[in-house]
N, C-alpha and C positions, 0 to 999 in steps of 0.2 A: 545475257539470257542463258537460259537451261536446259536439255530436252533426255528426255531418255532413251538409254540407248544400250542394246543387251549385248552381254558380254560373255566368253566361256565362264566368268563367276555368276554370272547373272545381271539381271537389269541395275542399274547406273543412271546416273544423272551425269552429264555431261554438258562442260560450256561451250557455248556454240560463236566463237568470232566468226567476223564479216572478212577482219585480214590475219593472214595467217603472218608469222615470222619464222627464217626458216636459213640461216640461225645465226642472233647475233651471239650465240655463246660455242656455237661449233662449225664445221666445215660440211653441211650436209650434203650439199651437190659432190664436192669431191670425193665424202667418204661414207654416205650412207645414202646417195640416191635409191639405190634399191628400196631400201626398206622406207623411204618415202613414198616412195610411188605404190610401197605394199600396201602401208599403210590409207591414201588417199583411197583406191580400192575397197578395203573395207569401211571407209566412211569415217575413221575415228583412230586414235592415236590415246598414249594415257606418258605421265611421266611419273614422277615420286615428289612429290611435295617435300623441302631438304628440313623443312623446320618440323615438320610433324611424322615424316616418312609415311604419309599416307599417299597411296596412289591418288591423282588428277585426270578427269579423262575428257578429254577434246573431241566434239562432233565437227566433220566435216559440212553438214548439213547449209548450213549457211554463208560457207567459205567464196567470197568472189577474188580475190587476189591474193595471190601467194608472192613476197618479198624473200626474194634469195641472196645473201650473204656469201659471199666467197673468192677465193684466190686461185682455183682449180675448177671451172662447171662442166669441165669436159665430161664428166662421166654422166653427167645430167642431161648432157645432146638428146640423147638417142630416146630420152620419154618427151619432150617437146610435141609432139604431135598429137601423143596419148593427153597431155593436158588441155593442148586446144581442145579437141576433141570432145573434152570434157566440159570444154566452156569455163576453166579455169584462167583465169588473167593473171599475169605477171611480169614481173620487171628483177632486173640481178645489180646489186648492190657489187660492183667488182673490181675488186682488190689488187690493182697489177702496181706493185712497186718494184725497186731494181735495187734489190741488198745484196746482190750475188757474190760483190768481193768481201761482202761482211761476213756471209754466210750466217744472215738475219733470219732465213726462213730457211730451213735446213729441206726441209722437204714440200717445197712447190716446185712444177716445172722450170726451168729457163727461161729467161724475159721471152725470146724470140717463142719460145712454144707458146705461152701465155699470149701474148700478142696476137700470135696464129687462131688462138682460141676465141680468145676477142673478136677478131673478123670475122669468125667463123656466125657468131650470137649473132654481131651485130647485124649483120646481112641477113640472118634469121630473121630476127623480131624486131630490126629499126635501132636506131641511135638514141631516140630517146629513152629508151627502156632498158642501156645498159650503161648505168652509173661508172664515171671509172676514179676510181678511188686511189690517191697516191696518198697513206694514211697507214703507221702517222709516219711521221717526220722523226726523224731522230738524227741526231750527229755524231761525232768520234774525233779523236785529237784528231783523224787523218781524211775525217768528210765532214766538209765546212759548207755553210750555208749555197755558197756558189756552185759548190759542188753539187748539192740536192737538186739546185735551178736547174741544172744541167741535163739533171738525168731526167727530169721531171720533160725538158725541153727535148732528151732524144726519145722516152717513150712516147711522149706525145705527137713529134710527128710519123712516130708509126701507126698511131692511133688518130690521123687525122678524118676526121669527116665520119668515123665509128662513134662517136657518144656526142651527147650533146652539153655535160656535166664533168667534170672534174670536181671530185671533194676531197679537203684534205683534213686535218688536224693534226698536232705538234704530240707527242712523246708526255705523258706524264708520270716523270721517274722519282720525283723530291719527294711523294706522298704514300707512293708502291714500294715497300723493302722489298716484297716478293720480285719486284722488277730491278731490285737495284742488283737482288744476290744474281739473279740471272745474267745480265750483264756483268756482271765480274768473272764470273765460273762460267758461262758458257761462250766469251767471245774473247778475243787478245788487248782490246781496248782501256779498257775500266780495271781499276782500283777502287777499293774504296773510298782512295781521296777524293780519285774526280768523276766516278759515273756519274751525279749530278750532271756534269758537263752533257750530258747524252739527251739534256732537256734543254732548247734552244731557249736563250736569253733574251730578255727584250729588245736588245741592238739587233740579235740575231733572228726573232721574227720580222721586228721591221725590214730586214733585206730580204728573207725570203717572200712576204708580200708585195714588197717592191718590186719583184724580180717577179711575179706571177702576176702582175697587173702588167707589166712590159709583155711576155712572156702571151698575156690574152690581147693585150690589142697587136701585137703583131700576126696572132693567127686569125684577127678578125679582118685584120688589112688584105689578108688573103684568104677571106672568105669565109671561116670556119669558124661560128658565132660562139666558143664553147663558156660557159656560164661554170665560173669558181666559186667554190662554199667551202664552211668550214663545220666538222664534226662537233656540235656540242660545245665549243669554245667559248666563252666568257667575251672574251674582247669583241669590240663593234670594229669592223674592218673594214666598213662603208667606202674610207677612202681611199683605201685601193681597189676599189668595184668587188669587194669579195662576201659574200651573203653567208649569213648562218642559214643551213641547209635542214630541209625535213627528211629523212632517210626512206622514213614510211611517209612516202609525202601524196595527201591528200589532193593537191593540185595536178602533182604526173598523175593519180590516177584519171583525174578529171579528162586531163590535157590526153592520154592514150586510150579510154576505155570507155570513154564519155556516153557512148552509143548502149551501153549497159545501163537502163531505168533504174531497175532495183539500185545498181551499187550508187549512180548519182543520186537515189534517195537518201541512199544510208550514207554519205558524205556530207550531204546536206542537212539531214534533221537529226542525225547517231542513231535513225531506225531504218529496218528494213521495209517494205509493204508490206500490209497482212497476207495479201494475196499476191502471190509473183507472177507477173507473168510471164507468157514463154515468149523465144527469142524473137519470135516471128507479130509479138502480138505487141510485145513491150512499147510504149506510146514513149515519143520522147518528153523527156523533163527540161525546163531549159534548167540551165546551171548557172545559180545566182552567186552575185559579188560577194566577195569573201565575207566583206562585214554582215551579210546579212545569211551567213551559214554558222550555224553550232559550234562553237570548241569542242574538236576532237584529241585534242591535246591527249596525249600518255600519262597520267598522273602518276605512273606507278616509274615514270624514266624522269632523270634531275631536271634540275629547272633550264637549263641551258640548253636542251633536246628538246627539238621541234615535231617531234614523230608523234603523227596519231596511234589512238588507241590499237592493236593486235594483241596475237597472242603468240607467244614465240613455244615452236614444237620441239628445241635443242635441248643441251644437256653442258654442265659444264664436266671439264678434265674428259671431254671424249676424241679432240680436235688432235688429228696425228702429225701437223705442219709444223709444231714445236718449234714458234716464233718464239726467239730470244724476248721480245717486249711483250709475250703473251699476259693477262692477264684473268684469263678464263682457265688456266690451267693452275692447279696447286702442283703438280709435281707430274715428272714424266710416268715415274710407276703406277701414279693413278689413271693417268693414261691408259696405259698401256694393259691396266688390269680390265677396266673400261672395254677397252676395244676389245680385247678378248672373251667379253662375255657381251658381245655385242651378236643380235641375232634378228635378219633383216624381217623374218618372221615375226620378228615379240611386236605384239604393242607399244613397248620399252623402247628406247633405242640403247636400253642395257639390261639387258636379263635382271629382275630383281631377285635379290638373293635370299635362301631361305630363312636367314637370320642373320641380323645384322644391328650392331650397336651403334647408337646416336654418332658417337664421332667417329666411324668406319663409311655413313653413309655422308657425313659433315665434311669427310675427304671426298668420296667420291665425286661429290656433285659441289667443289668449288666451294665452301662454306668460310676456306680459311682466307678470304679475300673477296667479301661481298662488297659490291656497292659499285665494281666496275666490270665489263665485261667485254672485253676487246682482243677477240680471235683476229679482228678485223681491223682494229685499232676503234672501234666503236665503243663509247661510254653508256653507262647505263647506272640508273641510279641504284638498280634494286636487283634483285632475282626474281622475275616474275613467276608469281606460281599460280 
């Protein structure tokens, strides 16, 4: 749907999602909360459409749950309250892996600050509401599948009885040149004979699923029921209890926010009420069996992604964590030109420029490697615009 919505150009039409996404293409909470929260304020948001360079502008009007993506939320703490507040619902997609001797994330906290932060959420807003994501997977002649168990096995019991979720997914390097030069030029590892190798084999998945279905029922033995998925993966891993996962997933919203009318309508039918009512008036709905709710499916994310319909408010090449396996970024300079004309003020979350040719704005925003978009190690079939 569509609504209008005035702007210092003037009045605009604007699309109005029900879930916001936020950002499988960038690091908002770490590095642009500000200009989030500026933006929810004024009600609306606009990005640049990378195939036509026209601006797109996003009403907040209808928005009930915002999905945060990220490996840093700490700068995002301190608006928590102003969202409640809001009556905004949300849950954080969160990214804590342990590459530290790789120096795979060159600029995220340390596991232990991470972790700190972690607790800090979960005791906030509950364990069901903070995903923890060890994603993706990747290996090195000098970290081997047992290796990965391990670390997966020491963050986790720091992270025990804080999420109720672990998701993972595996490294896809055979199909990304942009991922393969990365890995040659920015770690000690790879060559071009064997970065391939940096994508686990199928001997080598079967042991890390092995080793994460040990790995879950011995944290279930003692208590801590945590439920393993997998990002967007192809393969059925049923038999080692591990689920393809919905990221934007339709049933946590059920399962945490459920007491919200409006949003269990629009989960249920893909509409909102004509009339909404307020918080106090809202009649409850009960909330029917899956098979008898609407496909909310993403048609615009691959076939192997479970995530309903949103709209994501990110940007690609603006993410300053500059993961070796990134795929949302074309190049550091675009980065970094990016972020410097980044202004938590604009609409944008990149100043647009007074003039700019097709393949100046084609770098900017990611163009030379569409089809995946994993700041996060998250896939995605398309650039949504």
């Amino acid at each position: 749907m569509t609504t209008e919505i005035t702007t210092p150009d003037g009045p605009v039409k604007a699309q109005t999602p029900v879930v916001l996404s936020a950002s499988r293409s960038t690091d908002i909470p770490a590095y642009y909360a500000k200009w989030f929260m500026n933006r929810l304020r004024e009600g609306w948001c606009a990005r640049i459409n990378p195939f036509n360079q026209r601006p797109v502008y996003i009403s907040f009007r209808d928005v009930k749950v915002v999905v945060f993506w990220t490996k840093n939320p700490a700068p995002l703490l301190p608006y928590l309250d102003e969202l409640d507040a809001r009556g905004i619902h949300y849950y954080f997609q969160y990214t804590l892996n342990d590459y530290e001797r790789e120096g795979f994330e060159p600029n995220v906290p340390a596991v232990d600050k991470r972790v700190e932060t972690f607790r800090k959420l979960s005791e906030r807003i509950g364990p069901d509401r903070v995903v923890w994501r060890f994603d993706p997977i990747i290996l090195t002649p000098e970290l081997s599948a047992g290796d990965i168990l391990m670390r997966i096995w020491t963050v986790g019991k720091k992270l025990r009885g804080l999420t109720s979720k672990l998701v993972v997914s595996f490294v896809d390097v055979s199909v990304y040149r942009k991922v393969q030069l990365n890995l040659v030029r920015d770690t000690p590892f790879f060559t071009r004979e064997n970065v391939i190798s940096a994508e686990p084999t199928a001997s080598q998945r079967e042991e890390i699923c092995e080793g994460l279905r040990k790995i879950r029922e011995r944290w279930a033995s003692e208590g801590w029921n945590l439920e393993i998925s997998t990002c967007a993966e192809v393969e059925d891993l049923d038999r080692f209890g591990i689920t393809h996962n919905k990221c934007i997933d339709d049933a946590l919203m059920l399962k945490c926010f459920g007491h919200d009318a409006a949003l269990v309508e629009f989960l249920q039918t893909g509409k909102l009420p004509l009339a909404q009512a307020t918080l106090f008036e809202a009649p409850a709905i009960p909330i029917k069996s899956v098979d008898r709710r609407i496909s909310l499916k993403d048609k615009g994310q691959r076939k192997e992604c479970g995530c309903i319909v949103s709209k994501d408010v990110g940007m690609y090449n603006t993410c300053m964590h500059f993961c070796v396996y990134c795929y949302a970024n074309a190049s550091r300079k675009a980065v970094l030109n990016n972020h410097a004309r980044h202004d938590p003020n604009s609409p944008f979350l990149v100043r647009k420029r007074a003039t700019a040719s097709h393949s100046e704005v084609a770098s900017g925003l990611g163009l030379a490697a569409p089809g995946r978009c994993a700041q996060h190690g998250m896939t995605a079939r398309s650039l949504s615009v």
